[in-house]
N, CA, C and O atoms as a GROMACS GRO file, in nm:
protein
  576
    1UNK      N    1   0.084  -0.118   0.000
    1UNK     CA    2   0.000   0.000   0.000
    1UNK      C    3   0.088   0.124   0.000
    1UNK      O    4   0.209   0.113   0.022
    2UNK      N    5   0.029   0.244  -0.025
    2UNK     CA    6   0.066   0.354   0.003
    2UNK      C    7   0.015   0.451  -0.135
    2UNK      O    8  -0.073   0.425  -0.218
    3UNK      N    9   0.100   0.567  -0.126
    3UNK     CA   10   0.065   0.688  -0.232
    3UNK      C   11   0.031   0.616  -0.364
    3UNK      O   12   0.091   0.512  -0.394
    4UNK      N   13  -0.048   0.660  -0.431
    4UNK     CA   14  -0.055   0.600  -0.549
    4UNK      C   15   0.083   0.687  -0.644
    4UNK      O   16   0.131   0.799  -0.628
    5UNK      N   17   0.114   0.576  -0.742
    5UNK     CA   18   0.240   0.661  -0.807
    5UNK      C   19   0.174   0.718  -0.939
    5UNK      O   20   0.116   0.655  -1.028
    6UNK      N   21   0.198   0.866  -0.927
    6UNK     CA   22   0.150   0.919  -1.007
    6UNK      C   23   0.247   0.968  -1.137
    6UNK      O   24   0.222   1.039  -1.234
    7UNK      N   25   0.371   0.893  -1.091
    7UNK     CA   26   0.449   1.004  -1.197
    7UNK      C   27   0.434   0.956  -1.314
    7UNK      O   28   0.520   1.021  -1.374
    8UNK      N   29   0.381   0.882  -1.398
    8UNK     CA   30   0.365   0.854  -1.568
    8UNK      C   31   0.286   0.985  -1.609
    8UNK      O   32   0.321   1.052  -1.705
    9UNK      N   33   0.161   1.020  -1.519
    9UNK     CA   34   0.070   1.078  -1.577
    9UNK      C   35   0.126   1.249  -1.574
    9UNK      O   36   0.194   1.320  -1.500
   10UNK      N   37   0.048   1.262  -1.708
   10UNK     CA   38   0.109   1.406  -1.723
   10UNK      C   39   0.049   1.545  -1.624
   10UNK      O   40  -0.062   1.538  -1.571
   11UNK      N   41   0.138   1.668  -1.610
   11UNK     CA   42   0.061   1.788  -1.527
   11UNK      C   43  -0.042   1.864  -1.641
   11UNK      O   44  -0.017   1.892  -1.758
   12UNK      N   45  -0.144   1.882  -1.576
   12UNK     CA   46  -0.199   1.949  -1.649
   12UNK      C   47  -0.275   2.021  -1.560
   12UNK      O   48  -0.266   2.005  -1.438
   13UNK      N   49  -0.363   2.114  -1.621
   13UNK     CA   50  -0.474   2.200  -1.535
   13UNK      C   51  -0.526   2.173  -1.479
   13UNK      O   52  -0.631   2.146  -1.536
   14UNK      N   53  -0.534   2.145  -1.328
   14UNK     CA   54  -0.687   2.080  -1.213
   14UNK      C   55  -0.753   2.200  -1.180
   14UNK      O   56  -0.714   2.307  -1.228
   15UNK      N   57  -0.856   2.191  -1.097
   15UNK     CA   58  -0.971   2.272  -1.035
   15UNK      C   59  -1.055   2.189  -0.953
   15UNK      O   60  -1.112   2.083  -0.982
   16UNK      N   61  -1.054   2.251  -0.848
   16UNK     CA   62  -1.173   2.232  -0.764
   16UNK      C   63  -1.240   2.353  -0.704
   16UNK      O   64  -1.197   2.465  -0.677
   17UNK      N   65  -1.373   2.290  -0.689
   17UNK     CA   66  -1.445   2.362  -0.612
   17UNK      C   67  -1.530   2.250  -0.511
   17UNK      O   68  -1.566   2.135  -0.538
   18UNK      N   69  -1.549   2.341  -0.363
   18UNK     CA   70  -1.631   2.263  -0.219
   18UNK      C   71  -1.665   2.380  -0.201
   18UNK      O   72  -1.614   2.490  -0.220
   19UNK      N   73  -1.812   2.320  -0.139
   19UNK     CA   74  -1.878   2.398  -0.067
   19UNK      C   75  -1.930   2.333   0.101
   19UNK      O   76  -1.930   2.210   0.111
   20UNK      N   77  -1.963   2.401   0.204
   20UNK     CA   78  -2.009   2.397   0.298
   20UNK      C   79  -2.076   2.480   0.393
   20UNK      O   80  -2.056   2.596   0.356
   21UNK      N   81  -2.136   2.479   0.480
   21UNK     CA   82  -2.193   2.546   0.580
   21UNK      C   83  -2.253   2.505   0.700
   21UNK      O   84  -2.281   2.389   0.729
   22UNK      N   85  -2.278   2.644   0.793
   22UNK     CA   86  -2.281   2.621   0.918
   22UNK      C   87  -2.380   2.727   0.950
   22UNK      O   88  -2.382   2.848   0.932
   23UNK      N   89  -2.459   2.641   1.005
   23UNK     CA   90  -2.586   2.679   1.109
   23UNK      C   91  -2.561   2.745   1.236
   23UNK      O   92  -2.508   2.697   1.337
   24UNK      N   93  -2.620   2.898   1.210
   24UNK     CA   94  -2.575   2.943   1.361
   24UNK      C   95  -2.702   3.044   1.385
   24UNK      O   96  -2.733   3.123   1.296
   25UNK      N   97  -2.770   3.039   1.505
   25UNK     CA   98  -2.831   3.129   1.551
   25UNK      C   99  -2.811   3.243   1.534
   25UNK      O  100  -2.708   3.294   1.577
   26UNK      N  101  -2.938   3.341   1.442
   26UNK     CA  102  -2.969   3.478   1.436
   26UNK      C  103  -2.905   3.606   1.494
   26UNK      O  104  -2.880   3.710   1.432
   27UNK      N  105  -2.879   3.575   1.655
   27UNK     CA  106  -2.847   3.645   1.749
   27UNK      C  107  -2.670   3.638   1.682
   27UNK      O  108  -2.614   3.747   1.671
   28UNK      N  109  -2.604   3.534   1.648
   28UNK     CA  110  -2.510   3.508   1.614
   28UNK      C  111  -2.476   3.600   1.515
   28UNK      O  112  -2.403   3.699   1.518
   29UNK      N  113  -2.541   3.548   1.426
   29UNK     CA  114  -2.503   3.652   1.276
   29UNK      C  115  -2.525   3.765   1.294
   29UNK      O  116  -2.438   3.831   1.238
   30UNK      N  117  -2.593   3.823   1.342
   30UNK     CA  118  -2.632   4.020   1.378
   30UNK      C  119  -2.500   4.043   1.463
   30UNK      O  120  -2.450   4.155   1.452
   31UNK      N  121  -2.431   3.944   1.552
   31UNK     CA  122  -2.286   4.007   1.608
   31UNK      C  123  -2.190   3.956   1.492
   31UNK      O  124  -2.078   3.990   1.530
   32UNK      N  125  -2.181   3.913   1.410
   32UNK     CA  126  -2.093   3.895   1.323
   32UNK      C  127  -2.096   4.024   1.209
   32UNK      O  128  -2.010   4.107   1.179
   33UNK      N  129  -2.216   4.004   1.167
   33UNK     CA  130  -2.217   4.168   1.073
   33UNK      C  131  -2.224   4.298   1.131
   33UNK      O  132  -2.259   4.401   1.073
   34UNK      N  133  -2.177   4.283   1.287
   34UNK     CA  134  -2.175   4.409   1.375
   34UNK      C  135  -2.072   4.407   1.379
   34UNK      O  136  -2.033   4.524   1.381
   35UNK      N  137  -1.969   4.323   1.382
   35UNK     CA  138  -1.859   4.346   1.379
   35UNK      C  139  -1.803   4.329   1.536
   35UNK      O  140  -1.698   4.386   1.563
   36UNK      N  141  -1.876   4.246   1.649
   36UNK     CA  142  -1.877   4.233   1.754
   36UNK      C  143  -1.815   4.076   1.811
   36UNK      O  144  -1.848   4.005   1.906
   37UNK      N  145  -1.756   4.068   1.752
   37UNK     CA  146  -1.699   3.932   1.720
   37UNK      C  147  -1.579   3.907   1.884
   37UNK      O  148  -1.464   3.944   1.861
   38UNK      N  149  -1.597   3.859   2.009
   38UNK     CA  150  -1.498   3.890   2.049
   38UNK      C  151  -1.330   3.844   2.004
   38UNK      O  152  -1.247   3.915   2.061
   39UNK      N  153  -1.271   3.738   1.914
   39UNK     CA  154  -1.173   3.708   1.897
   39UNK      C  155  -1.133   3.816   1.752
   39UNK      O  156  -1.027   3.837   1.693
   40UNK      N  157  -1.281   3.871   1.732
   40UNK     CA  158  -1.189   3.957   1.573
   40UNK      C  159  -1.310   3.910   1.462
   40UNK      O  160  -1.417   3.858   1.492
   41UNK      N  161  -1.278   3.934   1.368
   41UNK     CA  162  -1.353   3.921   1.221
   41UNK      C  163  -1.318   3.766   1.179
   41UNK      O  164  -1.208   3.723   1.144
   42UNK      N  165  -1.441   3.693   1.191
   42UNK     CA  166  -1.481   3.542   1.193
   42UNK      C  167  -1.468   3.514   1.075
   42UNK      O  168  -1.437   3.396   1.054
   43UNK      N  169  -1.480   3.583   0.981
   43UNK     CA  170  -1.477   3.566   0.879
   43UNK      C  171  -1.334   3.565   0.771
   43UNK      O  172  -1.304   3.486   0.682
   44UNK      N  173  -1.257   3.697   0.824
   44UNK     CA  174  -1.120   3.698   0.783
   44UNK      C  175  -1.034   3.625   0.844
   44UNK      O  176  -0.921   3.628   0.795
   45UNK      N  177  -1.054   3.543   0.958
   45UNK     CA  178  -0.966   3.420   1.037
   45UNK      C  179  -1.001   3.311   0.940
   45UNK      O  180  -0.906   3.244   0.898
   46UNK      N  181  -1.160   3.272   0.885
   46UNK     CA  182  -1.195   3.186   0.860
   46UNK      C  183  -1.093   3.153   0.727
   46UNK      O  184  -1.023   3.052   0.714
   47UNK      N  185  -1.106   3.287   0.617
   47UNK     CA  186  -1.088   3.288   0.499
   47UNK      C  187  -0.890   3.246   0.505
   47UNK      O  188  -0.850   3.181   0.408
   48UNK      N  189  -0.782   3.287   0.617
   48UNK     CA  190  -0.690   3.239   0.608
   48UNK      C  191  -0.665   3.136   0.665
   48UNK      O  192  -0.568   3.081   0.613
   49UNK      N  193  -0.707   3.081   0.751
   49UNK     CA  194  -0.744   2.905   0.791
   49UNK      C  195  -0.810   2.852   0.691
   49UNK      O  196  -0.853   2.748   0.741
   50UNK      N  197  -0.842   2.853   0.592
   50UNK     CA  198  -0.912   2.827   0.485
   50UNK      C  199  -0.802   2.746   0.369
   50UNK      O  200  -0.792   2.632   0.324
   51UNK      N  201  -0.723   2.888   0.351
   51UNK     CA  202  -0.628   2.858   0.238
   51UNK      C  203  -0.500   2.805   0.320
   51UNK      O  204  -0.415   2.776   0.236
   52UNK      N  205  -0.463   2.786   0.423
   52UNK     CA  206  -0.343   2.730   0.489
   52UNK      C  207  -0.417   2.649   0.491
   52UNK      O  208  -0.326   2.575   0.528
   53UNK      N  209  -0.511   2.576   0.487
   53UNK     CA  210  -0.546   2.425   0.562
   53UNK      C  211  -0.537   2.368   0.421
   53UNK      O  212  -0.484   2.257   0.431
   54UNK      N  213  -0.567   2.399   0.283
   54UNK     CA  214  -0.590   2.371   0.150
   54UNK      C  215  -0.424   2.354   0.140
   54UNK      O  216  -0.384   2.242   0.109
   55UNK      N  217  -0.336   2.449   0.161
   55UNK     CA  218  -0.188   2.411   0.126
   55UNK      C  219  -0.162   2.314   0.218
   55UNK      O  220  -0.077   2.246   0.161
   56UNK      N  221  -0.184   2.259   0.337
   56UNK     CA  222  -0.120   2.176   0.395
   56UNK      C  223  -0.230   2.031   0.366
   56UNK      O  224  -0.256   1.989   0.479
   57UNK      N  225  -0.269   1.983   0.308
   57UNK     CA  226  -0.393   1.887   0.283
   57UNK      C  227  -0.277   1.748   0.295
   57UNK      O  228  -0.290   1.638   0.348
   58UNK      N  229  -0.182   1.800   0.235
   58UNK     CA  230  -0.083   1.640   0.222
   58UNK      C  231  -0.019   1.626   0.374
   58UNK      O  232   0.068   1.542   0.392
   59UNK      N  233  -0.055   1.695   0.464
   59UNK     CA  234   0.001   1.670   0.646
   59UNK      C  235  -0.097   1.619   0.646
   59UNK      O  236  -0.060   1.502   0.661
   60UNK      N  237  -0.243   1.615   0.637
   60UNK     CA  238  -0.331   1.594   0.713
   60UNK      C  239  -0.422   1.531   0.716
   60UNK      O  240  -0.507   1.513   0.804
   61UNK      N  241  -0.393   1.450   0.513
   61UNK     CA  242  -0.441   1.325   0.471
   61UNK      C  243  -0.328   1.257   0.406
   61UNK      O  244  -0.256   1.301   0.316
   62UNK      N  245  -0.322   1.090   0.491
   62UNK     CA  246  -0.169   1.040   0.475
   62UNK      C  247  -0.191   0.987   0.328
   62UNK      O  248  -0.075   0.960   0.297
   63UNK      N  249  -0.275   0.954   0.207
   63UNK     CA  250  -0.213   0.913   0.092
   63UNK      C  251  -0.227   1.039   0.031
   63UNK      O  252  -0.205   1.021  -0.088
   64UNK      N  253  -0.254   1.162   0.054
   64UNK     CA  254  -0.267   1.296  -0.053
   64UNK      C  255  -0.100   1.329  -0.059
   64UNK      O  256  -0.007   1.322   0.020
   65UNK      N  257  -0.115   1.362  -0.178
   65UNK     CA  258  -0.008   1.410  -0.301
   65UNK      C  259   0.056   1.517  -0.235
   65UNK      O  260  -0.017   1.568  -0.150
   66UNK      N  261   0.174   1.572  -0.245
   66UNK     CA  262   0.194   1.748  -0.202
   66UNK      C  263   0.183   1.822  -0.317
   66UNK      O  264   0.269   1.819  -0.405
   67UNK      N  265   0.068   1.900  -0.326
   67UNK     CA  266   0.072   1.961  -0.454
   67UNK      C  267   0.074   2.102  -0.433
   67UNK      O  268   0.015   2.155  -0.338
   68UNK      N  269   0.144   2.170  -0.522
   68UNK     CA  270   0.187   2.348  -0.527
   68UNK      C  271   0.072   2.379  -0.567
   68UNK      O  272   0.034   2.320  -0.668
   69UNK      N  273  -0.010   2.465  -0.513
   69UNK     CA  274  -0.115   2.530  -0.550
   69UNK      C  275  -0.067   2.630  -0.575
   69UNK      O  276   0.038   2.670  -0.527
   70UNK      N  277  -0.170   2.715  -0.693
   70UNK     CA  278  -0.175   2.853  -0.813
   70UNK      C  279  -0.253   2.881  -0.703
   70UNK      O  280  -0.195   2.938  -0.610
   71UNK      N  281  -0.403   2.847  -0.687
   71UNK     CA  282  -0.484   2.941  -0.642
   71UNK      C  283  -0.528   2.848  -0.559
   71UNK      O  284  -0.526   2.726  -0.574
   72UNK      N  285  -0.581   2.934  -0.437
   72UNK     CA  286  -0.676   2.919  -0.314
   72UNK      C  287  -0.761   3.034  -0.278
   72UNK      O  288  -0.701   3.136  -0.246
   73UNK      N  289  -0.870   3.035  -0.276
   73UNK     CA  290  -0.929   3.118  -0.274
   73UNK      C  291  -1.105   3.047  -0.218
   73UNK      O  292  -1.188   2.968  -0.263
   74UNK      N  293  -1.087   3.144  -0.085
   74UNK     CA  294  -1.235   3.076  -0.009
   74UNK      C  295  -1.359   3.238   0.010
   74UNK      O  296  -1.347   3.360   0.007
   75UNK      N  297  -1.448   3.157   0.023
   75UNK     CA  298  -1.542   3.277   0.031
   75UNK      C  299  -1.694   3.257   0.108
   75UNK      O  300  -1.734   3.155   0.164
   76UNK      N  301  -1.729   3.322   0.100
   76UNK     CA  302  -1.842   3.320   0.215
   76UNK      C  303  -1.962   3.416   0.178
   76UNK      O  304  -1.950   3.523   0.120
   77UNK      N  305  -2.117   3.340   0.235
   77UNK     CA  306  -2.231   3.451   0.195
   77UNK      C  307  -2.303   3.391   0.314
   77UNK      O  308  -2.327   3.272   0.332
   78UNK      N  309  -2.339   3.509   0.402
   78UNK     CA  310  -2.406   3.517   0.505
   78UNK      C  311  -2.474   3.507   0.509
   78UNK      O  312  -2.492   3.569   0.404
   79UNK      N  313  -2.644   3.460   0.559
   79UNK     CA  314  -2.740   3.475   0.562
   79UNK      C  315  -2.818   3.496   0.702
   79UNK      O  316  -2.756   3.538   0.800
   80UNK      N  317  -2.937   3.470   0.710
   80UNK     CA  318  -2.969   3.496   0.839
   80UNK      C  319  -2.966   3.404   0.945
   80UNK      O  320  -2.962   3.428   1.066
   81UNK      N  321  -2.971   3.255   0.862
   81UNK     CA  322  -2.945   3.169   1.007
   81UNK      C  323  -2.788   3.103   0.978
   81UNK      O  324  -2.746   3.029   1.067
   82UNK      N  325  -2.695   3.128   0.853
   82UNK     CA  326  -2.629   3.033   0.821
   82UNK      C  327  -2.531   3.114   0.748
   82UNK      O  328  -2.566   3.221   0.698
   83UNK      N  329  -2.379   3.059   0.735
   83UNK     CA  330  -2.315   3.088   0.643
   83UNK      C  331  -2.243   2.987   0.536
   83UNK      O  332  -2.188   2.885   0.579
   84UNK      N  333  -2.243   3.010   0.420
   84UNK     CA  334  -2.240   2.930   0.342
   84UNK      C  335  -2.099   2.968   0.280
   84UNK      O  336  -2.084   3.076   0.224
   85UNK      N  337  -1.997   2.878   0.290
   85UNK     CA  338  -1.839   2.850   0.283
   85UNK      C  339  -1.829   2.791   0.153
   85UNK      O  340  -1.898   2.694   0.122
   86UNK      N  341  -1.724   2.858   0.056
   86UNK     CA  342  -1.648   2.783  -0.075
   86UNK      C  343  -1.529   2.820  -0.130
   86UNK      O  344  -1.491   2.934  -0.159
   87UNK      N  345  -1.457   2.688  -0.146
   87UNK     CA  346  -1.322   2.666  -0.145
   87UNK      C  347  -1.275   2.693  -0.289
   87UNK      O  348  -1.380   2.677  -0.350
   88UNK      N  349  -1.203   2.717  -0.359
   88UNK     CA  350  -1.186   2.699  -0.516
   88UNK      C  351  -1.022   2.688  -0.518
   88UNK      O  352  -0.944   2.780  -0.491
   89UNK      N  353  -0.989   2.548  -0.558
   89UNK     CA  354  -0.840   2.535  -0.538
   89UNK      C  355  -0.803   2.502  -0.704
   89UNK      O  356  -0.874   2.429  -0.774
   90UNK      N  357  -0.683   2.569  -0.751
   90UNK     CA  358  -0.643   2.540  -0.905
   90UNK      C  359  -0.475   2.519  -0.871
   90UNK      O  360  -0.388   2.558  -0.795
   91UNK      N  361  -0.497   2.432  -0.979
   91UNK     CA  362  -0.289   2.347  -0.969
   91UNK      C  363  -0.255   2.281  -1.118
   91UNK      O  364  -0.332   2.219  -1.192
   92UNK      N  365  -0.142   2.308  -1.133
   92UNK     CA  366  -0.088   2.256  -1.270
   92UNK      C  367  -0.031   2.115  -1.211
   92UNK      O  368   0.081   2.117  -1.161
   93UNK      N  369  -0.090   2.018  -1.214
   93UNK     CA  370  -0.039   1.839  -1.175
   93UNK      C  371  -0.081   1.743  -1.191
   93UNK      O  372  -0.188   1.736  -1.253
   94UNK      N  373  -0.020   1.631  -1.147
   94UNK     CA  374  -0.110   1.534  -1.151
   94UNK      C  375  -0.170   1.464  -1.130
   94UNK      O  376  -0.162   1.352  -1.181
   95UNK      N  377  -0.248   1.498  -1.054
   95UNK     CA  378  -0.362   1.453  -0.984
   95UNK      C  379  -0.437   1.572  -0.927
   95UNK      O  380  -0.382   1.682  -0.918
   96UNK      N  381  -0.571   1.551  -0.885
   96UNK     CA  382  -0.667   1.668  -0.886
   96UNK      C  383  -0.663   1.718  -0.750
   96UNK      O  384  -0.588   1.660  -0.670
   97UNK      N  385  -0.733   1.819  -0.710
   97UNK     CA  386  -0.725   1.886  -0.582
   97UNK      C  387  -0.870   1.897  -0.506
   97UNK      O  388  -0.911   1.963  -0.411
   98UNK      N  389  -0.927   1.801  -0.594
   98UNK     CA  390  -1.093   1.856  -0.522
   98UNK      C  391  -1.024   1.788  -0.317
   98UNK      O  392  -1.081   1.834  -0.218
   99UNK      N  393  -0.926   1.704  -0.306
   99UNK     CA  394  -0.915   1.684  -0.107
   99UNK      C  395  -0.868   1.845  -0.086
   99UNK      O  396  -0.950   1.906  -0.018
  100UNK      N  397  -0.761   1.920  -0.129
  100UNK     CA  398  -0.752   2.020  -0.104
  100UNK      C  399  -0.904   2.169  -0.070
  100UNK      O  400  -0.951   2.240   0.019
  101UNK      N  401  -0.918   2.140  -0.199
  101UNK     CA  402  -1.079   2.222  -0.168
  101UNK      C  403  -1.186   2.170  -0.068
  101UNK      O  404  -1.264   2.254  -0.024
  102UNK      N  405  -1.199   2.040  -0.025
  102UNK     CA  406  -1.259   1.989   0.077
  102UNK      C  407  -1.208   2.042   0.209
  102UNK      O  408  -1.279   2.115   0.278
  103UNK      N  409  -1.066   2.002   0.252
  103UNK     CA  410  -1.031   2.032   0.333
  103UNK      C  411  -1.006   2.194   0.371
  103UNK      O  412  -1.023   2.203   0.492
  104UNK      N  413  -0.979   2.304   0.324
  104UNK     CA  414  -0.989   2.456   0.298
  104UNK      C  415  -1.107   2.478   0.318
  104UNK      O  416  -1.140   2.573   0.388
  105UNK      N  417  -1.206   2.388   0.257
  105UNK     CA  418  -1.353   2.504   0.317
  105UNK      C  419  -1.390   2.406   0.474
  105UNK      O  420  -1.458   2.466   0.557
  106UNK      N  421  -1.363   2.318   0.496
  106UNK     CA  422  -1.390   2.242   0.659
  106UNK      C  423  -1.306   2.303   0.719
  106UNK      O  424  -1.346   2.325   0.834
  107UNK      N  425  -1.236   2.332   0.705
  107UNK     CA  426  -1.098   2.442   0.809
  107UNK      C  427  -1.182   2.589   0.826
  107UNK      O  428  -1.216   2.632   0.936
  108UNK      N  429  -1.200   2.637   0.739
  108UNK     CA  430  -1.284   2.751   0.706
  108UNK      C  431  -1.413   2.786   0.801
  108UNK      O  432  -1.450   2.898   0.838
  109UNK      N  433  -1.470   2.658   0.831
  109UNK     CA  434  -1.619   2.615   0.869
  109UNK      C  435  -1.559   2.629   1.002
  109UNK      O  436  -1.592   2.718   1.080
  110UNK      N  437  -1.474   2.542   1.026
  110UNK     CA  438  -1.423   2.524   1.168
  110UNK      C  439  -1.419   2.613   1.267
  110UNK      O  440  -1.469   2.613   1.379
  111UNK      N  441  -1.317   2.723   1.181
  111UNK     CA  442  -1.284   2.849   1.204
  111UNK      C  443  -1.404   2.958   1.311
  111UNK      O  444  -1.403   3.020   1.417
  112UNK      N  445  -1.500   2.926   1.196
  112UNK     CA  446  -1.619   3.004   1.207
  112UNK      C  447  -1.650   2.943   1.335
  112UNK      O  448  -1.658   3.030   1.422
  113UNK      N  449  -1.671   2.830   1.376
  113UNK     CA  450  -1.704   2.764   1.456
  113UNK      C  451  -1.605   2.869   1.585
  113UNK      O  452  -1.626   2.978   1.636
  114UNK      N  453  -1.534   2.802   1.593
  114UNK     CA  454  -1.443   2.849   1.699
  114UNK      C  455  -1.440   2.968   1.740
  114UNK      O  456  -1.416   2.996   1.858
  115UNK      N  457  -1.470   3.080   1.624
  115UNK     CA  458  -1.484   3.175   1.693
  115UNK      C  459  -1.658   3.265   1.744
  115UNK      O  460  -1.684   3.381   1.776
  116UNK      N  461  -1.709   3.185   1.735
  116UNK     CA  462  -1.816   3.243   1.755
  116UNK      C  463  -1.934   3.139   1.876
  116UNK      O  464  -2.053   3.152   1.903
  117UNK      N  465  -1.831   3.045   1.922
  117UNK     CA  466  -1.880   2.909   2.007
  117UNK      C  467  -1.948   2.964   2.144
  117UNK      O  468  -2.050   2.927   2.202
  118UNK      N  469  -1.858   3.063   2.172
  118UNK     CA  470  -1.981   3.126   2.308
  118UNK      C  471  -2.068   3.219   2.289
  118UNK      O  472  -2.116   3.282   2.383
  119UNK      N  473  -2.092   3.234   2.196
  119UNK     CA  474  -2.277   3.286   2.178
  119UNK      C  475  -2.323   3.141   2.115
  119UNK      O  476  -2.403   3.202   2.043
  120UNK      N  477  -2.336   3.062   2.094
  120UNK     CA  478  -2.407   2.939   2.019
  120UNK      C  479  -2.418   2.857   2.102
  120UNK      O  480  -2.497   2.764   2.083
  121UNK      N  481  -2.318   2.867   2.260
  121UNK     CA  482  -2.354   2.743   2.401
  121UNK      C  483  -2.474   2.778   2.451
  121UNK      O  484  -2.503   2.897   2.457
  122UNK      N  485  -2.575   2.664   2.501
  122UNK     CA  486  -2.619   2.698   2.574
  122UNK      C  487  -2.667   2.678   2.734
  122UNK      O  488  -2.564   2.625   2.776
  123UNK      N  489  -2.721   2.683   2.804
  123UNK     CA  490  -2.672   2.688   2.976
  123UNK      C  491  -2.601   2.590   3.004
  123UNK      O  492  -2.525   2.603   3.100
  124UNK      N  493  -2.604   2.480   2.943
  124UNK     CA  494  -2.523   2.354   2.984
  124UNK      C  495  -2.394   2.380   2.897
  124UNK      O  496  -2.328   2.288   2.944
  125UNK      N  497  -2.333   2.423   2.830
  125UNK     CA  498  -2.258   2.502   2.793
  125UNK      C  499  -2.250   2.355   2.641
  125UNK      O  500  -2.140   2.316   2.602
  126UNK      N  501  -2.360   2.308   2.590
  126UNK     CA  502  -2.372   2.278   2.486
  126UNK      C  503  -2.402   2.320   2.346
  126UNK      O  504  -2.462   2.426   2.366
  127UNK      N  505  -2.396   2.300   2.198
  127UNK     CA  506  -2.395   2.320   2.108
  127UNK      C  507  -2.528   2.253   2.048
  127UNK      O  508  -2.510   2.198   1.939
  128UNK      N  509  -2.693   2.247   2.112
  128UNK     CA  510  -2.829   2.224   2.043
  128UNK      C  511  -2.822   2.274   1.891
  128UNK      O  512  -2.866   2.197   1.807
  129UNK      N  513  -2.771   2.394   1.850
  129UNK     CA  514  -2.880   2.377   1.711
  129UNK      C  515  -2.765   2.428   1.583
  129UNK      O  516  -2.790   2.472   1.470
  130UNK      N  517  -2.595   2.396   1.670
  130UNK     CA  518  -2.530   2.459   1.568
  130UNK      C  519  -2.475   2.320   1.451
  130UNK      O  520  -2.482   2.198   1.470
  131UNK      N  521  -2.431   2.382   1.354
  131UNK     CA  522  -2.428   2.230   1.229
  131UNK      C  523  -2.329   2.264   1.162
  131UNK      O  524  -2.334   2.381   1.123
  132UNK      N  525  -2.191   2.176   1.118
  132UNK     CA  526  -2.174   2.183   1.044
  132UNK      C  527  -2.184   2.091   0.936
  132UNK      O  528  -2.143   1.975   0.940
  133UNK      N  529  -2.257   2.163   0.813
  133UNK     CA  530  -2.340   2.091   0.729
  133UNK      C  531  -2.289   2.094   0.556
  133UNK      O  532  -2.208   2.178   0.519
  134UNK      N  533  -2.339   2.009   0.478
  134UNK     CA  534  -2.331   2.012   0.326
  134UNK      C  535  -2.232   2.022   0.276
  134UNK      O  536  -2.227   2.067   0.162
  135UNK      N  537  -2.119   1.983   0.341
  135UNK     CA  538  -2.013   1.964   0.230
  135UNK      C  539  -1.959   1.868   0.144
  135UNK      O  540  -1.921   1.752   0.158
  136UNK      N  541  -1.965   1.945   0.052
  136UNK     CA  542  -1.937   1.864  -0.070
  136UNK      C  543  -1.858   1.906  -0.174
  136UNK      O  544  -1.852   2.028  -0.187
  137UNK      N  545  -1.778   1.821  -0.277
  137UNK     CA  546  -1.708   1.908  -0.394
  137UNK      C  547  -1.833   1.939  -0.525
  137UNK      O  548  -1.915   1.867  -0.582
  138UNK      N  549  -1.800   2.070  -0.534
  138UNK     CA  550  -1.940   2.112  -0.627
  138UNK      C  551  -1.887   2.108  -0.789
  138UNK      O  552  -1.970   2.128  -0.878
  139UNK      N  553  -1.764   2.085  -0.816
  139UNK     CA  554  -1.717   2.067  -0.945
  139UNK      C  555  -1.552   2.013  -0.894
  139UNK      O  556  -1.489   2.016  -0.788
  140UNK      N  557  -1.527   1.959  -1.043
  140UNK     CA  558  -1.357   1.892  -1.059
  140UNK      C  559  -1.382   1.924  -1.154
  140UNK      O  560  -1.490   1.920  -1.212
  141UNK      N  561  -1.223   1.986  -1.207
  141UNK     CA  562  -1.237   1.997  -1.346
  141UNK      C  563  -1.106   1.948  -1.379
  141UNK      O  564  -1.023   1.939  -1.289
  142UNK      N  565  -1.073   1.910  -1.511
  142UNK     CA  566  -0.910   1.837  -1.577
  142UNK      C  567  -0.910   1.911  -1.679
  142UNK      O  568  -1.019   1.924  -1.735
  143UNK      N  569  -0.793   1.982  -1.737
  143UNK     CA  570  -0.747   2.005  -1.869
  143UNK      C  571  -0.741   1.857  -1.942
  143UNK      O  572  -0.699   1.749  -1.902
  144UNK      N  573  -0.817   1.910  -2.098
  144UNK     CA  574  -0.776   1.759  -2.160
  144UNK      C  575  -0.866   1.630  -2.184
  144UNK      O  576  -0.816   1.527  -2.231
   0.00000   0.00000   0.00000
């Protein structure tokens, strides 16, 4: 067992895209777009835990490839109970990156998580109605 050997196959253009999200109480999101965040802007922690977790994907899944990523790039759309997280990772290699884009937007999610966990406890200092939910890779693409 181990890495699959990839070196016959040629580099060419990959792409991915993941998406995900996380369920958070109302009260939550009105201090996030207030800007009341106590650790800082949940969102700009999220977005660089995002793309460091996408470059390090080969630490943190033992048969993934180390691949040089072109682009990382995560993003986010708020809504009122939820925010909805997506990863878009591009690499000239060989083999694809949709684990990279998986892992970048769950880091991302995480993020969010972490910083916003004590408004979402409640008296028992539990987590009832928060989720992290729907992730999935929403496209792969290959040159070729």
């Amino acid at each position: 067992m181990g890495m699959v050997d990839v070196s016959e196959k040629p580099i060419v253009g990959r792409e991915a895209v993941a998406e995900g999200r996380i369920l958070l109480s109302s009260q939550t999101i009105e201090e996030i777009k207030g800007g009341r965040i106590k650790k800082g802007n949940p969102l700009q922690a999220a977005e660089i835990a995002g793309m460091n977790a996408a470059k390090q994907t080969h630490l943190l899944i033992p048969h993934c490839h180390q691949i040089p990523l072109n682009k990382v790039e995560v993003g986010f759309e708020v809504s009122s109970d939820c925010i909805d997280a997506v990863c878009h990772v591009k690499a000239k290699a060989r083999t694809g990156v949709e684990m990279e884009a998986l892992v970048g937007v769950t880091m991302a999610l995480n993020t969010l998580w972490d910083m916003v966990k004590y408004l979402e406890k409640d008296t028992h200092g539990q987590y009832p109605s928060t989720r992290i939910t729907e992730i999935r890779v929403l496209k792969k693409l290959k040159e070729g």
